[in-house]
N, C-alpha and C positions, 0 to 999 in steps of 0.2 A: 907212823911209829916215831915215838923219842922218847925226851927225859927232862927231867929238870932236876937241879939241887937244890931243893928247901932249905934256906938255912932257918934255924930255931929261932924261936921269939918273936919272927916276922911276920906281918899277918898276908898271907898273897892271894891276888885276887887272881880267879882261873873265868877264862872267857873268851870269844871270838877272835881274830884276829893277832896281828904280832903285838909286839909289846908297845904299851902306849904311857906317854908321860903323863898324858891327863890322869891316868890310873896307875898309882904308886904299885909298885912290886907285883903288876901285872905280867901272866903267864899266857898267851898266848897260844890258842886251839887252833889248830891248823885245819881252817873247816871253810867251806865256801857258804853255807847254810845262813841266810840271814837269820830265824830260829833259835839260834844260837845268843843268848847274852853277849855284850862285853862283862858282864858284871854278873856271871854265873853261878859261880862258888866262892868263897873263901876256905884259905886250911892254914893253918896256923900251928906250926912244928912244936911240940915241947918236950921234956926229955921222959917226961912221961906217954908221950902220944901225938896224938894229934886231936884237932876239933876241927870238926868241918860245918860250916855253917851259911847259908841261904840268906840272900839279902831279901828286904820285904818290898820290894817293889813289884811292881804286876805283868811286870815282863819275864819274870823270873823262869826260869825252864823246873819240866821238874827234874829231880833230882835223888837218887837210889845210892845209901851207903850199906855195903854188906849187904843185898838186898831189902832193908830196910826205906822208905820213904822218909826224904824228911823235907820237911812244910816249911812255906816261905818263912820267911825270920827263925826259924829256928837254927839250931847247933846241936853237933852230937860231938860226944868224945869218942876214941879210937883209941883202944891199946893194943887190937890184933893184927899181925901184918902177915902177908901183907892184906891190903884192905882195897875193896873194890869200889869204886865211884863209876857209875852207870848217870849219863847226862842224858836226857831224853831220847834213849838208844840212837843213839848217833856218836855218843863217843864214849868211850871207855877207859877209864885210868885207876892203873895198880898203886897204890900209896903205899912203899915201903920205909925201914928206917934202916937204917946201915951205918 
């Protein structure tokens, strides 16, 4: 269990590991699972929502918003909170705004 503060505008990337400089405004899953990305998701705050969006690489995990599927390279937007991000059932994160 934890948390993090999204601040708005920033694009952050969620994945493996603690945070790494190689990877700007990376978020760190606390996961022992090699399976797991560094380069998972992105979500990117705005005061409208959120967009959560899949890198197109082939290592990519899958990835469930709202119980929705969403495919490498793509983006969804998010106005409902809070909203649920499902990583290849191994991890699970509440996206709220507050």
């Amino acid at each position: 269990r934890g948390s993090a503060a999204l601040g708005k505008g920033v694009l952050w990337t969620v994945g493996r590991g603690q945070a790494s400089s190689q990877i700007p405004n990376h978020v760190g899953i606390p996961v022992d699972s090699t399976t797991i990305s560094r380069d998972a998701f992105r979500i990117e705050v705005h005061e409208s929502g959120a967009t959560i969006s899949r890198p197109d690489h082939v290592t990519a995990n899958a990835l469930q918003v709202n119980g929705e599927l969403l495919a490498k390279g793509r983006k969804m937007h998010v106005d409902r909170f809070p909203a649920e991000i499902l990583l290849t059932k191994h991890f699970r994160l509440m996206l709220d705004m507050t």
